[in-house]
C-alpha positions in Angstrom: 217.4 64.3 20.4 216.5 65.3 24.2 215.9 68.7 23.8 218.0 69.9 27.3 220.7 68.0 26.0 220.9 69.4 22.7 220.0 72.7 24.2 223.0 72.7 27.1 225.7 72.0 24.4 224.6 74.9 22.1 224.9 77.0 24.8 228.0 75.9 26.5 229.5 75.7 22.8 227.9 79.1 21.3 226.0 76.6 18.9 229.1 74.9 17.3 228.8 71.8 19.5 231.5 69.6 21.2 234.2 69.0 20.2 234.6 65.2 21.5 231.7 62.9 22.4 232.2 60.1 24.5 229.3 56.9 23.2 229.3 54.8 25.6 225.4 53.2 25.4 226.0 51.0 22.1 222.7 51.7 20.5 222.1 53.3 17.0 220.2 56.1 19.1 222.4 57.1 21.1 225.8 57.0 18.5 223.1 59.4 16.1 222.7 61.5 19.3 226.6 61.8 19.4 227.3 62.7 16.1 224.3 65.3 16.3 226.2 67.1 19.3 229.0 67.5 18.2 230.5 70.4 15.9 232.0 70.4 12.6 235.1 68.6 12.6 234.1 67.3 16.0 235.0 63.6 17.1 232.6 60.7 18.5 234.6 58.0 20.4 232.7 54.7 20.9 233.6 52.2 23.6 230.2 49.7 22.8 229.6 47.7 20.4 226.2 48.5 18.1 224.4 45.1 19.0 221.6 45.7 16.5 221.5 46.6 12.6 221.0 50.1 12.1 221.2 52.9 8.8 224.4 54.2 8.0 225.2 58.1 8.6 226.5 59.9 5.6 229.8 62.0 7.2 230.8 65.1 5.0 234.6 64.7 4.9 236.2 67.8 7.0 
C-alpha cells in the first residue's frame, strides 16, 4: 500500500479506516488497497470489472 495513502486515512480516521471505499481502477491491486483502508465493518463499492485472475481475500464476517 502507498504509504501517504494509508498514512492520511489513519489519521483522518484515528486509525479505524474508512468507512466506505469507492474502487474504481478494476485491478486486484487496487480492490486489495480498498479493502486495506477501510475499517472494520467498513464497505468497498466496485464500479470495474477485475479484468485479470487474481487470489481471493478471506473477509471475517462482521
Amino acid at each position: 500500500m502507498p504509504h501517504h495513502v494509508g498514512a492520511t486515512i489513519a489519521a483522518l480516521t484515528d486509525g479505524l479506516g474508512a468507512d466506505a471505499v469507492m474502487e474504481a481502477v478494476g485491478t486486484p491491486e487496487t480492490f486489495e488497497l480498498a479493502v486495506d483502508l477501510m475499517r472494520a465493518g467498513g464497505h468497498v463499492r466496485r464500479s470495474a470489472d477485475h479484468y485479470r485472475a487474481h487470489r481471493l481475500l478471506e473477509l471475517p464476517r462482521n
